[in-house]
N, C-alpha and C positions, 0 to 999 in steps of 0.2 A: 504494500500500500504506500500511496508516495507519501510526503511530510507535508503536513499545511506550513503556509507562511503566518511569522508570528504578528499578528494586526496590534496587539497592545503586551506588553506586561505584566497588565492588572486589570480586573474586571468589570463590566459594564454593569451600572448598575442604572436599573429600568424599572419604571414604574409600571405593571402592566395591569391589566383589568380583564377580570374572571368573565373564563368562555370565552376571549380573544384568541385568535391561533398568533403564533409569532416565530419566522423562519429564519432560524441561525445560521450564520454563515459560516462552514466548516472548511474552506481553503482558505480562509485570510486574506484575499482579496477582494471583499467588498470596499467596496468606496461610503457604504451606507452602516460601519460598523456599529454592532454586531451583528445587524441583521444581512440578510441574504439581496445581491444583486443581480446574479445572473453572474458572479466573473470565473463561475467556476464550469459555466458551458464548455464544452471538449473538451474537461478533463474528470477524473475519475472522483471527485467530488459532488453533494449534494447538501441541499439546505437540509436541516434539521428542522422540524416541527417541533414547536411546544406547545400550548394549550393552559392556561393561566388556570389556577381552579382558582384562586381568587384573587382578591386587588391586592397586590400588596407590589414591594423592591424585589425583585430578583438580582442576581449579580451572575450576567449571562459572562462566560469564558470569554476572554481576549485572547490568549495565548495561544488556543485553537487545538491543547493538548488535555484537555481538562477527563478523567476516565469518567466522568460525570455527563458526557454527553455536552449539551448546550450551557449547561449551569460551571459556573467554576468550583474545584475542588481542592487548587490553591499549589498547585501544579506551576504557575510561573514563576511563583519563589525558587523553584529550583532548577531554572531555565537559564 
């Protein structure tokens, strides 16, 4: 599997609202970080879907290495 590019550091943190979908960007190439732009077209990357179950801060992964999926798990500290 190839390596995403590291988009931040440290993580995005987003206010989201319950029952929204919200698609992460897992190659590190969006222009729109963290979410999904399309920059991973012809290549072997895809957005990630989340789905908010309620309103609150999430702190979606920068790093793009997170074993947590779309959420960070604090993985850039050791980056």
């Amino acid at each position: 599997m190839p390596t995403p590019e590291i988009a931040a550091r440290t993580p995005f943190a987003i206010n989201v609202e319950k029952g929204k979908d919200y698609y992460w960007c897992s190659c590190g190439k969006s222009k729109t970080q963290p979410f999904c732009d399309g920059s991973h077209k012809g290549s072997e990357f895809a957005p990630v879907k989340y789905t908010a179950e309620e309103n609150k801060t999430v702190y979606f992964c920068g790093c793009k290495h997170s074993a947590n999926g779309a959420l960070c798990d604090g993985t850039h500290k050791a980056l």
